[in-house]
TIMAR-963506 format. One line per 5 residues: number of its first residue (from 0); for each residue x, y, z of N, C-alpha, C. Coordinates in nm, 4 decimals. Example, Ala and Ser with C-alpha at 12.3 -4.5 7.8 and 13.67 -1.06 7.14 Angstrom:
! TIMAR-963506
0 = 1.3190/-0.5690/0.7800/1.2300/-0.4500/0.7800/1.3200/-0.3300/0.7800 | 1.2850/-0.2250/0.7080/1.3670/-0.1060/0.7140/1.2900/0.0030/0.7870
This chain:
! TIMAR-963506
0 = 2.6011/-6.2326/5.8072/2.5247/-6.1133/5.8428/2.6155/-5.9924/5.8572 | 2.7588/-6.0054/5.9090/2.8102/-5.9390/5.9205/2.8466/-5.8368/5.7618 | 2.9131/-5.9128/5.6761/2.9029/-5.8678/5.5435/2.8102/-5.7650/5.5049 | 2.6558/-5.7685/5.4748/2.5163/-5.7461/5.4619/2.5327/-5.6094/5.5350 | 2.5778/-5.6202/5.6651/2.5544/-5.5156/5.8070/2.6529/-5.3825/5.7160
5 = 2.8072/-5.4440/5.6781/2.9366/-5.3322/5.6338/2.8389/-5.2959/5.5104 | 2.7717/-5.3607/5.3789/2.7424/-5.3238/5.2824/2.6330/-5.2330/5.2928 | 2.5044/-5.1986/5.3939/2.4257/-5.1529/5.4358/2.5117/-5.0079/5.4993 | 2.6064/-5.0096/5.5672/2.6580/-4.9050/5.6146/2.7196/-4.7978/5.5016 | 2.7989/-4.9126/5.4787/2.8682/-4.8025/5.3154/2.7260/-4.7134/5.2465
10 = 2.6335/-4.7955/5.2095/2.5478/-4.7482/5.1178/2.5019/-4.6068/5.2208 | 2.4478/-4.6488/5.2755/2.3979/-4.5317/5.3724/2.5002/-4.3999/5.4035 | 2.6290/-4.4667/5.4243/2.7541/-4.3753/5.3767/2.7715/-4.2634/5.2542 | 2.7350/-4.3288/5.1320/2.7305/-4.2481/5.0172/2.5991/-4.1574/5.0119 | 2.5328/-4.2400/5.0543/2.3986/-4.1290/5.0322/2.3428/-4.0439/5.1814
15 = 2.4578/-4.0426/5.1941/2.4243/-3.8992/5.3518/2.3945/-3.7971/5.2729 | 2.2553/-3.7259/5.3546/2.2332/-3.6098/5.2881/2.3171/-3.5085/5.2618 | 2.4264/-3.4925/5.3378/2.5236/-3.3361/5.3406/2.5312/-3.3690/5.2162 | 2.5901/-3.5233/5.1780/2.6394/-3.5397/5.0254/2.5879/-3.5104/4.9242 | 2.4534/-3.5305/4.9085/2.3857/-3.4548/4.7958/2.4100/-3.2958/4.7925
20 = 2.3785/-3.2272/4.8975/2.4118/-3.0498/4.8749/2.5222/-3.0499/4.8020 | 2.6146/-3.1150/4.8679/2.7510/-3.0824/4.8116/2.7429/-3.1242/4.6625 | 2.6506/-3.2432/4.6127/2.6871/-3.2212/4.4587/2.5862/-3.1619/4.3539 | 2.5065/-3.0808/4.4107/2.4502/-2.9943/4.3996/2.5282/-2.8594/4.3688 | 2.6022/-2.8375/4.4311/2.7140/-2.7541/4.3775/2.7775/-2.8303/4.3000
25 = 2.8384/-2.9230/4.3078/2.9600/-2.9440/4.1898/2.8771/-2.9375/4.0390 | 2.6986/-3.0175/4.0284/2.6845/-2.9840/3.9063/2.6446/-2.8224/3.8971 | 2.6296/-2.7185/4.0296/2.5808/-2.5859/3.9315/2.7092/-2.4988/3.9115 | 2.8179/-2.5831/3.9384/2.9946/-2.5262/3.8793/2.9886/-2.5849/3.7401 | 2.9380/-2.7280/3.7387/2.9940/-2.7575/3.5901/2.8636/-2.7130/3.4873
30 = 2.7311/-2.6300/3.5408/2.6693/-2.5286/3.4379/2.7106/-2.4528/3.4323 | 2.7515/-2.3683/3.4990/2.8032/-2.2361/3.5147/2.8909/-2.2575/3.4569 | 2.9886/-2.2899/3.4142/3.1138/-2.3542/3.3204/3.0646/-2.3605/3.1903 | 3.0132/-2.4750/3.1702/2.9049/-2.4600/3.0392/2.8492/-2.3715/3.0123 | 2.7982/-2.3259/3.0538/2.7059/-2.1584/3.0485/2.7705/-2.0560/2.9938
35 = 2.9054/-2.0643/3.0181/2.9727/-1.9405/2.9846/3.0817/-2.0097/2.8473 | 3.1116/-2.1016/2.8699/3.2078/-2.1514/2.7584/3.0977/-2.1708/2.6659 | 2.9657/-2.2110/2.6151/2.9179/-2.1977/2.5554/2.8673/-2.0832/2.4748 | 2.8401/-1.9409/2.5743/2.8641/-1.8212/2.5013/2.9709/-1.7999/2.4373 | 3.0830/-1.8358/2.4610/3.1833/-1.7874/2.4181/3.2420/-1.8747/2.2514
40 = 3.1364/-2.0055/2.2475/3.1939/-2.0721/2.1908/3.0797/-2.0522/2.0993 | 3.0091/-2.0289/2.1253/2.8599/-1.9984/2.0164/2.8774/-1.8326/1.9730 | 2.9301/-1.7645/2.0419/2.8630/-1.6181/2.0126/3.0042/-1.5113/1.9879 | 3.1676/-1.5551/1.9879/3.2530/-1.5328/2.0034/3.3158/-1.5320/1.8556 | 3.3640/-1.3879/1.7745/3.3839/-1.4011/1.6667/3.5371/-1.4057/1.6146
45 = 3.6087/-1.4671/1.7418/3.7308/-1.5050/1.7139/3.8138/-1.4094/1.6690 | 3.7885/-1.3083/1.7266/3.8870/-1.1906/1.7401/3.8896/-1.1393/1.9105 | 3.9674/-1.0790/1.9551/3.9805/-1.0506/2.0740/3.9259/-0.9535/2.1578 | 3.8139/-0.9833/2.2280/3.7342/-0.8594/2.2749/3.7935/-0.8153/2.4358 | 3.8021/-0.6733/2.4182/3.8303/-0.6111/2.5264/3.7406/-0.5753/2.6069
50 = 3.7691/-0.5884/2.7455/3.6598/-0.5340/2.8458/3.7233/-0.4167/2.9224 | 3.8475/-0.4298/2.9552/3.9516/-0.3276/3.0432/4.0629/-0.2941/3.0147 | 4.1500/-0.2203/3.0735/4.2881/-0.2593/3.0700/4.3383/-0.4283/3.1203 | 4.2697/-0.4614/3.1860/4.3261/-0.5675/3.2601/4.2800/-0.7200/3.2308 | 4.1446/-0.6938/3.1253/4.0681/-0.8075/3.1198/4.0030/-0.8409/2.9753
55 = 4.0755/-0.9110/2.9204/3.9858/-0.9323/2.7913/3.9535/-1.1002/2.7214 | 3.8957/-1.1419/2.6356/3.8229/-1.2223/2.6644/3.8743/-1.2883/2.5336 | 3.9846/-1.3589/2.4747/4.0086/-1.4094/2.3804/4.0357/-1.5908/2.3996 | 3.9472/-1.6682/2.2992/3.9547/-1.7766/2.3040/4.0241/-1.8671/2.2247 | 4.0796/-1.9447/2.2738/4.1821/-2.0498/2.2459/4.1234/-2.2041/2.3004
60 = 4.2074/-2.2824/2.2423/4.1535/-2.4294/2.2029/4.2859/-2.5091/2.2866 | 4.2892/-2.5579/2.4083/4.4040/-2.6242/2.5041/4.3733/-2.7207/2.4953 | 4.4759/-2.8239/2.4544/4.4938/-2.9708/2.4364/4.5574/-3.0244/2.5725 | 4.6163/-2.9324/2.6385/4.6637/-2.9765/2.7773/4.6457/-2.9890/2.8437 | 4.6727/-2.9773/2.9364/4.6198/-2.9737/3.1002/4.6341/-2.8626/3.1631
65 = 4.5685/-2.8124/3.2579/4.5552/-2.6870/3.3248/4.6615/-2.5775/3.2613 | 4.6607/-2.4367/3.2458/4.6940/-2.3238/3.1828/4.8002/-2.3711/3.0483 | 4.7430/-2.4931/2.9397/4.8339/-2.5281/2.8761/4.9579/-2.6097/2.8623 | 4.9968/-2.6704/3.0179/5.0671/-2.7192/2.9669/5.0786/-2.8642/2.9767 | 5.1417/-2.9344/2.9104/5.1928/-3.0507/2.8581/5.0732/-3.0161/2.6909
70 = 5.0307/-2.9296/2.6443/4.9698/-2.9804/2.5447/5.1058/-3.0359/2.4075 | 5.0027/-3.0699/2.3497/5.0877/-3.1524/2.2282/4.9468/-3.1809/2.1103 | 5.0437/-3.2185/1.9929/4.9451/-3.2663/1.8713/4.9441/-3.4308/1.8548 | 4.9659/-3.5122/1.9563/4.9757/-3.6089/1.9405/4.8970/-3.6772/1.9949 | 4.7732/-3.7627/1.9497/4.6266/-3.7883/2.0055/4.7137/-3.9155/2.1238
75 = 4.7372/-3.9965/2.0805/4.7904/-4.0817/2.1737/4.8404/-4.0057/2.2996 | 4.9503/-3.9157/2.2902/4.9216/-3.8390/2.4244/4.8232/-3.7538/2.4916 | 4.7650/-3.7366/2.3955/4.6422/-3.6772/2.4267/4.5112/-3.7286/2.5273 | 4.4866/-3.8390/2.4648/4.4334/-3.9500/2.5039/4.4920/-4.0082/2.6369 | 4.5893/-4.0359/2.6101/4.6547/-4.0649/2.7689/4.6203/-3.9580/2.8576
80 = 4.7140/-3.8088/2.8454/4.6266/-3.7406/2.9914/4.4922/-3.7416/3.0184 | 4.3975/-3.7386/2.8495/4.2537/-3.7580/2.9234/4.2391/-3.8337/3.0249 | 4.2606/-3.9894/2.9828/4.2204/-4.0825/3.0693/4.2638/-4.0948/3.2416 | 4.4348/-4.0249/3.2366/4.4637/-3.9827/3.3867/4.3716/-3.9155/3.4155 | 4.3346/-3.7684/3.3881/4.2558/-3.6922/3.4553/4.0969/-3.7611/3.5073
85 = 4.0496/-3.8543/3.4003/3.9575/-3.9186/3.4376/3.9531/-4.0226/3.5585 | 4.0695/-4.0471/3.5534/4.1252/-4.1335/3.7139/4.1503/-4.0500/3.8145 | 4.2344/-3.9262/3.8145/4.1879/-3.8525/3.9251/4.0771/-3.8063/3.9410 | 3.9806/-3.7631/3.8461/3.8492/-3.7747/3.9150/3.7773/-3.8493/3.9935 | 3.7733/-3.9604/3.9517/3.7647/-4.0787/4.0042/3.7691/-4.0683/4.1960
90 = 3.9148/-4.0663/4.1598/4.0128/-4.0447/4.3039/3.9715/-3.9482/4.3849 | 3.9836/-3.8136/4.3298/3.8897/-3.6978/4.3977/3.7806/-3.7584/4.4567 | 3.6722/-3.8048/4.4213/3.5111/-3.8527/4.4225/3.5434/-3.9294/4.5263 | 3.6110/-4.0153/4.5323/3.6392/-4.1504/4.6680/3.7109/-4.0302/4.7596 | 3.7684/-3.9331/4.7481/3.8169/-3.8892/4.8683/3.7241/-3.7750/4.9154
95 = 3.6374/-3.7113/4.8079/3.4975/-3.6666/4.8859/3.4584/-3.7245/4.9720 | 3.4159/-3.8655/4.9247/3.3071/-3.9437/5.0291/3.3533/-3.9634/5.1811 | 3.4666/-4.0034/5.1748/3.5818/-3.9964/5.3102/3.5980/-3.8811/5.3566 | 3.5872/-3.7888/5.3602/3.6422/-3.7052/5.3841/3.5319/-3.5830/5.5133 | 3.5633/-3.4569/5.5340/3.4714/-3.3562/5.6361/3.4581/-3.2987/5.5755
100 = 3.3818/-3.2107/5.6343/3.2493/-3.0962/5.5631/3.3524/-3.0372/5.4852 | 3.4608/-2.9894/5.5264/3.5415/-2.8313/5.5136/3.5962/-2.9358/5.3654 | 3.6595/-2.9786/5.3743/3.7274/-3.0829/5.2695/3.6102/-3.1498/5.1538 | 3.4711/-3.1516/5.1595/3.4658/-3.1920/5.0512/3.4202/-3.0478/4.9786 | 3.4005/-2.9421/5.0607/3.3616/-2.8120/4.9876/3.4719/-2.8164/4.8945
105 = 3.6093/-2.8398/4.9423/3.7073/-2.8010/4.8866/3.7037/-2.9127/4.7591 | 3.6809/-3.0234/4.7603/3.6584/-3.1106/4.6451/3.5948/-3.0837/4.5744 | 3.4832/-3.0342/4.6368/3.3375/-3.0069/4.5463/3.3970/-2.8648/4.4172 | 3.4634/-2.7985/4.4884/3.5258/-2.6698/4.4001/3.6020/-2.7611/4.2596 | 3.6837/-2.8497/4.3310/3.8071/-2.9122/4.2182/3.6759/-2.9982/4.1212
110 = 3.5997/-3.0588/4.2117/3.5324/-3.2071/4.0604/3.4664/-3.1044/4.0375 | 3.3800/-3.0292/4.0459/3.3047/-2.9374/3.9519/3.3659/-2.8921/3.8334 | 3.4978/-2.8141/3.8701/3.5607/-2.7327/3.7547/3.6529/-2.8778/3.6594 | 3.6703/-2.9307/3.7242/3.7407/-3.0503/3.6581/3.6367/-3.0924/3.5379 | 3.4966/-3.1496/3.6069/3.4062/-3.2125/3.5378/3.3997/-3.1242/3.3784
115 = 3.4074/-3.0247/3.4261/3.3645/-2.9182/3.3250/3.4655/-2.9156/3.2152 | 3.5827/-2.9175/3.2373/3.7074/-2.9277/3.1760/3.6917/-3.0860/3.1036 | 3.6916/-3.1828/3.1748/3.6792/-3.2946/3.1292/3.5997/-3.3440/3.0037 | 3.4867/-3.2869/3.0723/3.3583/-3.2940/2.9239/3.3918/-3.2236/2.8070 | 3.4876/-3.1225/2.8204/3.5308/-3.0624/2.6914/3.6039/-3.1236/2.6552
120 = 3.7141/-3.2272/2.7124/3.8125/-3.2587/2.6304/3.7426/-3.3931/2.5288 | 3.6596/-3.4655/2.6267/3.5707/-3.5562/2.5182/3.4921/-3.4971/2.4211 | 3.4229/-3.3985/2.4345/3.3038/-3.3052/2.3240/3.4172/-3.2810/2.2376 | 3.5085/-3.1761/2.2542/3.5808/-3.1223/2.1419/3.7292/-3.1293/2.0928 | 3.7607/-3.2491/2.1755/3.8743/-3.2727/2.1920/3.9928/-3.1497/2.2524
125 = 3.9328/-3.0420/2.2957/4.0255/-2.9635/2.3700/3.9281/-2.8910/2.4666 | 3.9769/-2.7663/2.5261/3.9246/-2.7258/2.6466/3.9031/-2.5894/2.5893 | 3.7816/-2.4865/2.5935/3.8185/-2.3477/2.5514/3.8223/-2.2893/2.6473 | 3.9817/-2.1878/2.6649/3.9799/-2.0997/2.7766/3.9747/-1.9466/2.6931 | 3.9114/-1.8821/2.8097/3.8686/-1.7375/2.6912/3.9092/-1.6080/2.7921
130 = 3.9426/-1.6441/2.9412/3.9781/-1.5104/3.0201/4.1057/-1.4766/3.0157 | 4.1301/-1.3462/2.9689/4.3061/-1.3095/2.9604/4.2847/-1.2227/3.0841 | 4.3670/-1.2922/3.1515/4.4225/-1.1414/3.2276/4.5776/-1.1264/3.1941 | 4.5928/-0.9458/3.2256/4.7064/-0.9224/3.1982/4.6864/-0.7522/3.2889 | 4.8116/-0.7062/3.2681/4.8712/-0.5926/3.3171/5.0031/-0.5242/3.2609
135 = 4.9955/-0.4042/3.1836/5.1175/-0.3949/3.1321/5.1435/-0.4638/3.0185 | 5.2691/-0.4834/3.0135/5.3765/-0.6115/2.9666/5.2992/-0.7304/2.9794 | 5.2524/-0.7725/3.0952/5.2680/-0.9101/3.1823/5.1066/-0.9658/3.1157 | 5.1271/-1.0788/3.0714/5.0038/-1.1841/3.0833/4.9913/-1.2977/3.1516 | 4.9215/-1.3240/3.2384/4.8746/-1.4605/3.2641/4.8116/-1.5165/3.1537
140 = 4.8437/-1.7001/3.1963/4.8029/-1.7660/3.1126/4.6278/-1.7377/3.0598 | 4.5980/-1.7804/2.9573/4.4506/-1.7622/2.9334/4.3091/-1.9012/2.9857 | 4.2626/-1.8626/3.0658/4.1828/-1.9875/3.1194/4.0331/-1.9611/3.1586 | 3.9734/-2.0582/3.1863/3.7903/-2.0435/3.1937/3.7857/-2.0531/3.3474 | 3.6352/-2.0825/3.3604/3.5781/-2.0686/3.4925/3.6017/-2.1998/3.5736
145 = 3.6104/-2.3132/3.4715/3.6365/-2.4420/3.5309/3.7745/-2.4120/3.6336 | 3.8487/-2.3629/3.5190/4.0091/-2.3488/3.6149/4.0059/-2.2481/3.7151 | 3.8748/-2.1904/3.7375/3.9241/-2.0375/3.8429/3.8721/-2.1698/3.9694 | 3.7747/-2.2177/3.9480/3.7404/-2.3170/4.0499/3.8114/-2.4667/4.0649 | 3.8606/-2.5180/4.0369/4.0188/-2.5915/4.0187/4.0924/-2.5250/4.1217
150 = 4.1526/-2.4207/4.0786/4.2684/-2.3673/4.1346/4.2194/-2.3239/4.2771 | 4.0786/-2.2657/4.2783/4.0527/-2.2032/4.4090/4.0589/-2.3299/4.4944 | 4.0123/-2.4384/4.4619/3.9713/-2.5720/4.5018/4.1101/-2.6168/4.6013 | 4.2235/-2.6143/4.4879/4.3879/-2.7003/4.5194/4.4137/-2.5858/4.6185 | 4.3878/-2.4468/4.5597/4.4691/-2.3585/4.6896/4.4013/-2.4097/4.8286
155 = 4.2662/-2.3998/4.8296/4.2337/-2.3762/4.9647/4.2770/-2.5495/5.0357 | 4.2876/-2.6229/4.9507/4.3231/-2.7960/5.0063/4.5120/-2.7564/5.0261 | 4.5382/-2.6478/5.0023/4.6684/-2.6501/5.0416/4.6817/-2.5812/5.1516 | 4.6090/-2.4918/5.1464/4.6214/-2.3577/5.2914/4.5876/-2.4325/5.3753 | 4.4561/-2.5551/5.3667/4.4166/-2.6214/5.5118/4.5095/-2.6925/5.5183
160 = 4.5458/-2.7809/5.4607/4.7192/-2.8489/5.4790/4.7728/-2.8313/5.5587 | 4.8174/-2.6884/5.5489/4.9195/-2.6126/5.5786/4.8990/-2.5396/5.7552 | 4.7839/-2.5171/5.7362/4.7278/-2.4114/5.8349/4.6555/-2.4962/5.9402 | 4.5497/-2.6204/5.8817/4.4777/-2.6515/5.9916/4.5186/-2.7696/6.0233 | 4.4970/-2.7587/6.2049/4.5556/-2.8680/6.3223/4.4371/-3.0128/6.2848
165 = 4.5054/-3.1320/6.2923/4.4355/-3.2264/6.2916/4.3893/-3.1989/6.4309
């Protein structure tokens, strides 16, 4: 009975309501992702459109991992980081469920934009990032919405790190 009692708890565990809101956001990050990489990938005539000095919107095809790098032309490696990243998802997802309110927002930011990233690398075998920013001289790397929510995701799981008292 005891067994039955832990397996009854877990379940009830995963399906706490907070948990659904929360992935409620992660899938309207990975539309909103879609939503826009799809304009860009449907309606984008592969020349470089300007919006500002600071902001323009040219798309590229990343075989790598976040702002490019480790990419390569070699499917076998290719294939390999997919499948890591698909294990840290994974990993992410189990440390949602464990985890407090403040912390899975912060997950919910990373598997959303991840998910989004992910599904591209299976659909098209790469990722399209289409936002340049730049200034001057200076460019940042070129990346989508998946990665603005990624990154916002890791920063803020680092600032609480850093900042908040167990």
């Amino acid at each position: 009975m005891n067994l039955l009692s832990n397996l009854r708890e877990k379940k009830n565990f995963f399906l706490k309501k907070e948990n659904f809101y929360y992935l409620i956001i992660v899938i309207l990050i990975f539309f909103f992702d879609r939503y826009t990489k799809s304009i860009i990938i449907n309606d984008f005539n592969e020349s470089i459109y300007f919006i500002n000095e600071y902001i323009n919107l040219n798309l590229i095809w990343n075989t790598g991992i976040g702002f490019g790098l480790f990419s390569s032309e070699s499917s076998l490696f290719y294939n390999l980081i997919t499948m890591t990243i698909g294990l840290v998802i994974i990993v992410i997802f189990y440390a949602f469920f464990y985890s407090n309110s403040l912390n899975k927002l912060i997950y919910t930011f990373v598997i959303g934009g991840a998910l989004g990233n992910f599904f591209d690398r299976l659909i098209y075998k790469a990722v399209p990032d289409f936002i340049d920013l730049h200034y001057n001289n200076f460019n940042w790397f070129i990346f989508n919405v998946a990665d603005i929510f990624i990154t916002l995701g890791i920063g803020l799981l680092i600032f609480d790190g850093l900042f908040r008292k167990n």
